[in-house]
C-alpha positions as CSV (number, residue, x, y, z in Angstrom):
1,X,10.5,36.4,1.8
2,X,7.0,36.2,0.4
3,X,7.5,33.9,-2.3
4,X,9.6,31.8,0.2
5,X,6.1,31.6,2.1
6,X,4.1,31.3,-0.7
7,X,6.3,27.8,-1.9
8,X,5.7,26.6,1.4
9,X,2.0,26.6,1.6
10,X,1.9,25.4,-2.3
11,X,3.7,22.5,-0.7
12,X,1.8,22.4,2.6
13,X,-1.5,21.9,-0.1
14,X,0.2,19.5,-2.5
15,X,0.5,17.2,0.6
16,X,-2.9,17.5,1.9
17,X,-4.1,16.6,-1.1
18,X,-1.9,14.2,-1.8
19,X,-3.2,12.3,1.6
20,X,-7.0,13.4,0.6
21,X,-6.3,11.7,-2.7
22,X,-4.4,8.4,-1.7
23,X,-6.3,5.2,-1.2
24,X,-3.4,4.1,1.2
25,X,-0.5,6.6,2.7
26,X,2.5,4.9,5.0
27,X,4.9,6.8,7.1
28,X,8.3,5.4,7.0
29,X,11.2,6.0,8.8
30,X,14.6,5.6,6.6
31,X,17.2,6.5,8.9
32,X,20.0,4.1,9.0
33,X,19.7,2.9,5.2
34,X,22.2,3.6,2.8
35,X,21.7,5.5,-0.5
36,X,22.1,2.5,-2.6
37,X,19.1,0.6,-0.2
38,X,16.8,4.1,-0.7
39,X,17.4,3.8,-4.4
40,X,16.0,0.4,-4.6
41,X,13.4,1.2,-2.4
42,X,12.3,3.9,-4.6
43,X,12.5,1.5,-7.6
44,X,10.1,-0.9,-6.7
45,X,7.9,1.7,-5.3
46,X,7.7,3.5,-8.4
47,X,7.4,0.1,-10.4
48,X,4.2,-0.1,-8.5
49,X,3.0,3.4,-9.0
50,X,3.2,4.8,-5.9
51,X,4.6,8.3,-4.9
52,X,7.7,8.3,-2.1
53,X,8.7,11.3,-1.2
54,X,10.5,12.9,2.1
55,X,8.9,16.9,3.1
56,X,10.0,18.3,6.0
57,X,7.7,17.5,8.9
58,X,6.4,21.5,9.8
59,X,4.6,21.2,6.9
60,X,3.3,17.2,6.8
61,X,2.0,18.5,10.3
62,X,0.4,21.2,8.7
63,X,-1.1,19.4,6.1
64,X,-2.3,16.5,8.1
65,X,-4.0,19.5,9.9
66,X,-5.3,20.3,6.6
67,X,-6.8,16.9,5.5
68,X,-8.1,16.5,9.5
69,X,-5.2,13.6,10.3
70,X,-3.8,15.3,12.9
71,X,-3.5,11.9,14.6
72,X,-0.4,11.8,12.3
73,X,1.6,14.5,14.3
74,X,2.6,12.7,16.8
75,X,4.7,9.9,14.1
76,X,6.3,13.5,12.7
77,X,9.5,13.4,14.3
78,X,12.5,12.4,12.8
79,X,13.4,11.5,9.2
80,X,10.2,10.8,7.7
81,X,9.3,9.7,4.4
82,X,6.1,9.3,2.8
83,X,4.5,6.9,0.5
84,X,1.3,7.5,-1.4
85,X,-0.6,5.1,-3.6
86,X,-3.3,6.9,-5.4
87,X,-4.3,3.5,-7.3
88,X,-3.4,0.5,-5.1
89,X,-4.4,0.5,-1.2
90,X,-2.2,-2.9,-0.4
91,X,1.5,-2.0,-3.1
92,X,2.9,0.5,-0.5
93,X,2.2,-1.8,2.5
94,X,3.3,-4.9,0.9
95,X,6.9,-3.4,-0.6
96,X,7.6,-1.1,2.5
97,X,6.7,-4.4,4.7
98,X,8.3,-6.6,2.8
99,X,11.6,-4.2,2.5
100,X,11.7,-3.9,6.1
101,X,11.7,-7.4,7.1
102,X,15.2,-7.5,5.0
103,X,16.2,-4.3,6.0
104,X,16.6,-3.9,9.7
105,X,16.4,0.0,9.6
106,X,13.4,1.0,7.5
107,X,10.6,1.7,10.2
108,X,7.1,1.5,9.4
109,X,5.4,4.4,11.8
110,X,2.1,5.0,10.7
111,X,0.0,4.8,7.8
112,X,-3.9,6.4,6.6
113,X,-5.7,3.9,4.6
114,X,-8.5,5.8,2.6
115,X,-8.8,8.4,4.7
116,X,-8.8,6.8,8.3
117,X,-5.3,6.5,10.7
118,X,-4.4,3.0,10.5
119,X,-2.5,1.2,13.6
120,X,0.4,-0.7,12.7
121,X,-1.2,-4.4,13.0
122,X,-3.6,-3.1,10.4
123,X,-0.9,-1.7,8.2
124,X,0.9,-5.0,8.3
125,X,-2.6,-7.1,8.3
126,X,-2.8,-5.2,4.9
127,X,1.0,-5.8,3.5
128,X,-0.4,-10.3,3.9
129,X,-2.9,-9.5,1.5
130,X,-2.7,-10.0,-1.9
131,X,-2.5,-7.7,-4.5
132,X,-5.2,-6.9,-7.1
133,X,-4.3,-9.7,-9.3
134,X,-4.0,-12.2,-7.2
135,X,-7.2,-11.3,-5.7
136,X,-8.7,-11.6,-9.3
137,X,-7.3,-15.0,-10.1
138,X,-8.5,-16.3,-6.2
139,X,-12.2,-15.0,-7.6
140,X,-12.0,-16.6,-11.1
141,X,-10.7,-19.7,-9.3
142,X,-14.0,-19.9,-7.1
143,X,-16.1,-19.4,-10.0
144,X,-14.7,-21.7,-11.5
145,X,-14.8,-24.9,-9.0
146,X,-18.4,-25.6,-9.5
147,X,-18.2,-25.6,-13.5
148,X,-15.2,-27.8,-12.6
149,X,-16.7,-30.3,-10.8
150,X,-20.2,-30.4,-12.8
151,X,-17.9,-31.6,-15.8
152,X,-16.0,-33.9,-13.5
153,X,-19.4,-35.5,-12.6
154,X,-21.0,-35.6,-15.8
155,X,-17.9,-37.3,-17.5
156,X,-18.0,-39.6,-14.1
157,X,-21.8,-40.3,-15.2
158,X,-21.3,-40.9,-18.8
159,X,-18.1,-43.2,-18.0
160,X,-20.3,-45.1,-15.8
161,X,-23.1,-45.8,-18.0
162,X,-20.6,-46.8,-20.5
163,X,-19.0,-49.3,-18.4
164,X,-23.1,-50.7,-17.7
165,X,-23.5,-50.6,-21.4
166,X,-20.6,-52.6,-22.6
């Protein structure tokens, strides 16, 4: 019976550390998909690094105890799985979002982004954005407009004076 109980609170810890760790956590609720949509959910979540697992919710609640998100107990009813992104805040948003739009029965029900109980408009607000490199390349591309258009101007100036000098 003891090492029953001692299992449990190893995985009561591995989950509050797991949501002390994450830069983004979603709750999900899978009921209604097949195992064939699950499987593909869990391939492109683990394409994008991030950890989807389903614990049973006595002891999410206790760990969201644990890492003081006890907002979280309330969403703890039902099938519930979780996904944490250690690395990325906006993969889990953007594939769980994106996966439920096609599929009618994934529910998104609540999410922690670094640390702080997020509501669903922000969890979805989040999913819009884009992801690390596409952030990147929007940076480099406004670094790069005024470079652009000083060489666009100086070949427009030295085009001109060679049109005056001929």
């Amino acid at each position: 019976m003891s090492k029953t109980i001692e299992h449990k609170k190893q995985v009561v810890t591995e989950i509050a550390d797991k949501f002390r760790e994450s830069k983004s956590t979603i709750l999900v609720d899978y009921r209604g998909l097949d195992v064939a949509e699950v499987t593909e959910l869990r391939t492109q979540l683990r394409e994008a690094g991030v950890d989807f697992k389903v614990y049973k919710n006595t002891m999410t609640r206790r760990a969201a105890e644990e890492a003081e998100l006890t907002e979280l107990n309330e969403t703890l009813v039902g099938p519930t799985a979780i996904a944490f992104s250690a690395d990325d805040v906006v993969a889990p948003a953007k594939i769980l979002n994106n996966f439920a739009k096609e599929h009618e029965a994934l529910e998104i029900k609540a999410g922690v982004i670094e640390g702080s109980i997020a509501s669903l408009d922000q969890i979805k607000e989040l999913a819009d954005l884009p992801n690390y490199e596409g952030m990147l390349s929007m940076l480099l591309s406004v670094l790069q407009a005024p470079v652009r258009n000083f060489a666009y101007a100086t070949k427009a100036v030295a085009e001109q004076k060679e049109e005056q000098g001929a």
